[in-house]
C-alpha positions as CSV (number, residue, x, y, z in Angstrom):
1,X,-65.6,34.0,-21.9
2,X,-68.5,35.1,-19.5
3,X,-66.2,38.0,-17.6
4,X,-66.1,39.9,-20.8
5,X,-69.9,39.3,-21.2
6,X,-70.5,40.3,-18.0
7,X,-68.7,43.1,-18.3
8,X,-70.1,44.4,-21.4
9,X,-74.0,43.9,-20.0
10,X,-73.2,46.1,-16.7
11,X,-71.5,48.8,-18.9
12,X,-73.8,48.8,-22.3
13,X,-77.1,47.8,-20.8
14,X,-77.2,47.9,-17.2
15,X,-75.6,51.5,-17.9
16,X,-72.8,51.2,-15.2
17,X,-69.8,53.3,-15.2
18,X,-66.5,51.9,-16.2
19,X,-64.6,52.9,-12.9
20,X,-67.3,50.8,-11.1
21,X,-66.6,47.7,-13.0
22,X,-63.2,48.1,-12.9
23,X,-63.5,48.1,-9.0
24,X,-65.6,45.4,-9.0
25,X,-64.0,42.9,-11.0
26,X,-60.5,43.6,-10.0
27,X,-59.4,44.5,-13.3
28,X,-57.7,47.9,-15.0
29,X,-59.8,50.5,-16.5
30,X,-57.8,50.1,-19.7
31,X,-59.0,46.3,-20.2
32,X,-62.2,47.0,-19.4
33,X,-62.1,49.7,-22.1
34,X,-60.3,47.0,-24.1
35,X,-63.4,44.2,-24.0
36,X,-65.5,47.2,-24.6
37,X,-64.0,48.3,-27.8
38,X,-63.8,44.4,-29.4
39,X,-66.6,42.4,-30.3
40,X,-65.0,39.2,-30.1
41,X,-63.2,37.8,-26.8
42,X,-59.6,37.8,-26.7
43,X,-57.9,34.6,-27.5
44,X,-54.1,33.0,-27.2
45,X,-52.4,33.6,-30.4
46,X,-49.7,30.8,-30.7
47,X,-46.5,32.0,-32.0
48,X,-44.0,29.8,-33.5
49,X,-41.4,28.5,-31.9
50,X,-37.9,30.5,-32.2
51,X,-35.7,28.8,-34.9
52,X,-32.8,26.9,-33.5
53,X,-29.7,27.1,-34.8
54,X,-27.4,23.9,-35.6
55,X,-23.6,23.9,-35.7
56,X,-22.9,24.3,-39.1
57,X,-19.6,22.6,-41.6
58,X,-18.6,20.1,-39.8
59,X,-17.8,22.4,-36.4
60,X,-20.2,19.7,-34.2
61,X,-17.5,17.0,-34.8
62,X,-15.0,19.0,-34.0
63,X,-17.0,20.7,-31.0
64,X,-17.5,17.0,-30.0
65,X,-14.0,15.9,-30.5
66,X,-13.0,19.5,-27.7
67,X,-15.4,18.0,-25.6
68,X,-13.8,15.0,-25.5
69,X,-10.5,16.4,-25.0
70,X,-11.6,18.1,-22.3
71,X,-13.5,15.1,-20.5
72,X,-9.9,13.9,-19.9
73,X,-9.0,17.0,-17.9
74,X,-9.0,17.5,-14.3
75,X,-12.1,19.8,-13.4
76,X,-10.5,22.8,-12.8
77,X,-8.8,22.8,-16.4
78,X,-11.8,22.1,-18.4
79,X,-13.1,24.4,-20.9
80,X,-16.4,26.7,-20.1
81,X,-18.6,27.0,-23.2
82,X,-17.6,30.6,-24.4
83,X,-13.6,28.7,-24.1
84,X,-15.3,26.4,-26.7
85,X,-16.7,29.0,-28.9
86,X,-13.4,31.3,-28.9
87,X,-11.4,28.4,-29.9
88,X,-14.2,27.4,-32.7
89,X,-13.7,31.0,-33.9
90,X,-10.4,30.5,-33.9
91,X,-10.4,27.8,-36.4
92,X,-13.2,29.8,-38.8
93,X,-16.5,29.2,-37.5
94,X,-18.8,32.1,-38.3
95,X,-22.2,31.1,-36.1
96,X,-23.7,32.3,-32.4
97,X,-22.8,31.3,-28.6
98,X,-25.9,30.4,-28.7
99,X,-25.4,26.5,-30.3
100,X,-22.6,25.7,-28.5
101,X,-24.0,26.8,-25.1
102,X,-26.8,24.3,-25.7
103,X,-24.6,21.6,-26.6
104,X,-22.6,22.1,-23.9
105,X,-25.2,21.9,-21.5
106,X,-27.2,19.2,-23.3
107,X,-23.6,16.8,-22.9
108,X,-23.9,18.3,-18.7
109,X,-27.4,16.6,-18.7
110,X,-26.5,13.9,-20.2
111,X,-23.5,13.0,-18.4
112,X,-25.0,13.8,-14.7
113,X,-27.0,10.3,-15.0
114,X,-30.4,9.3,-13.9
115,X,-29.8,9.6,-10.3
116,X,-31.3,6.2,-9.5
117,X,-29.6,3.5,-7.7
118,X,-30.7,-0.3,-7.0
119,X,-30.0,-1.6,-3.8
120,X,-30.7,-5.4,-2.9
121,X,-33.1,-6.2,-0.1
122,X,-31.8,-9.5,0.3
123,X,-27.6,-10.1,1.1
124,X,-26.1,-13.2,1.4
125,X,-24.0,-14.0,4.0
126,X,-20.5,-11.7,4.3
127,X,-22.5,-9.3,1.6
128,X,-23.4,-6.5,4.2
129,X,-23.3,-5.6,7.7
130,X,-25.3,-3.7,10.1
131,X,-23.8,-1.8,12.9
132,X,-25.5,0.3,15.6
133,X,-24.6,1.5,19.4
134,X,-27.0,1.7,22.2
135,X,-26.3,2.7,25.7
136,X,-27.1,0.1,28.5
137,X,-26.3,-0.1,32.3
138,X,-24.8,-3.5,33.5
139,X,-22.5,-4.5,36.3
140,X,-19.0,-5.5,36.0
141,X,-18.1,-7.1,39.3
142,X,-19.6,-5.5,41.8
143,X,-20.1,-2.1,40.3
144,X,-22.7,-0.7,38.6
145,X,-21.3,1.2,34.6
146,X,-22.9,3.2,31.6
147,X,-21.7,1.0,28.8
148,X,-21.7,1.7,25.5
149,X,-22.6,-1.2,23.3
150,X,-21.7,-1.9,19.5
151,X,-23.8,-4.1,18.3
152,X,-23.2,-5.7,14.5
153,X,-26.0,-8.3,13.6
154,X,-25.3,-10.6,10.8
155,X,-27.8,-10.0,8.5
156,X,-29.3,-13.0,7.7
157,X,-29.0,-14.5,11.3
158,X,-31.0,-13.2,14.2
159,X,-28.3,-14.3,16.7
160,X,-26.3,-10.7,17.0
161,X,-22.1,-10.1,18.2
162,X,-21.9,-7.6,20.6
163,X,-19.1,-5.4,21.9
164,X,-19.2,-3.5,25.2
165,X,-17.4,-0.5,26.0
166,X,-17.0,1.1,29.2
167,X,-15.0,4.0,30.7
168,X,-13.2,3.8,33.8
169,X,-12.7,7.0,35.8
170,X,-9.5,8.7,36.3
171,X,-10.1,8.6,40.3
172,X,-10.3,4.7,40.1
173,X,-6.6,3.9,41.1
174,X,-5.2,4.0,37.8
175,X,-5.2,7.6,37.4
176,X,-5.7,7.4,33.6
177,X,-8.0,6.6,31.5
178,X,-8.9,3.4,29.8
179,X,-11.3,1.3,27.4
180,X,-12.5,-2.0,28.5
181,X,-13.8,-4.5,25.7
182,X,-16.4,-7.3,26.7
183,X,-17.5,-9.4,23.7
184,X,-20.9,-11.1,24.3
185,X,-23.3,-13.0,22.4
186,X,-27.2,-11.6,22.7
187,X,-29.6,-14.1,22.0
């Protein structure tokens, strides 16, 4: 570890104080008395991992088997995971929250899916549709309108179905208002 090196050669032989190392290496005064006080450089002691417990007697069939039950149940009637636990008290189970919360979430995970999905790229005819509007100005007899245009390809034809909308004004001479369809074929 060169920064503890360093440190110790401006402080032992360069004869440097220990407030101006501190400042100039961005570290406390106490670790820099630290790596003064040990000879070798400090290292990552791995701990072991906490023990896990298990369900014990038989109590993960039956956690299981509540599980299960519960599966069947609307969502709002399901059982959390201290629910669980109280009833596995109940019935003389003598371990920690802890197990049960971990199964209960494990059977979450696994039950929520992978989240993928495969779509086709290629449909065959009837399979899928395609919609979409677009917004064009055409005339209708001797006017000019802002229609609004559905248009539904068949996918695997180029040849697309269209269907024009249009508004007519209330100041026409109808005095209401109305939708016009005009079916064309763009090609």
């Amino acid at each position: 570890m060169e920064s503890l090196s360093k440190i110790r050669r401006w402080v032992l032989v360069e004869e440097r104080s220990r407030r101006s190392v501190a400042r100039a290496t961005e570290l406390s005064r106490n670790t820099i008395k630290k790596y003064l006080k040990d000879e070798s450089p400090p290292c990552y002691q791995h701990q072991a991992s906490p023990v896990r417990h298990k369900l014990c007697n038989g109590f993960d069939f039956r956690l299981q088997d509540l599980s299960d039950q519960d599966q069947k149940r609307p969502r709002r009637e399901r059982r959390t995971a201290l629910r669980l636990y109280e009833q596995l008290v109940v019935e003389g189970y003598t371990g920690s929250y802890s197990p049960v919360q971990r199964f209960v979430r494990d059977r979450k995970r696994a039950g929520a899916g992978s989240g993928e999905a495969f779509i086709p790229l290629h449909f065959a005819a009837g399979d899928a549709l395609q919609f979409d509007w677009s917004e064009e100005r055409v005339v209708l007899g001797s006017a000019k309108q802002k229609v609004k245009v559905a248009h539904f390809p068949p996918v695997p034809q180029p040849q697309a179905l269209c269907r024009g909308l249009s508004r007519r004004s209330p100041g026409d001479g109808s005095g209401r208002r109305c939708l016009s369809m005009a079916g064309f074929h763009a090609g």
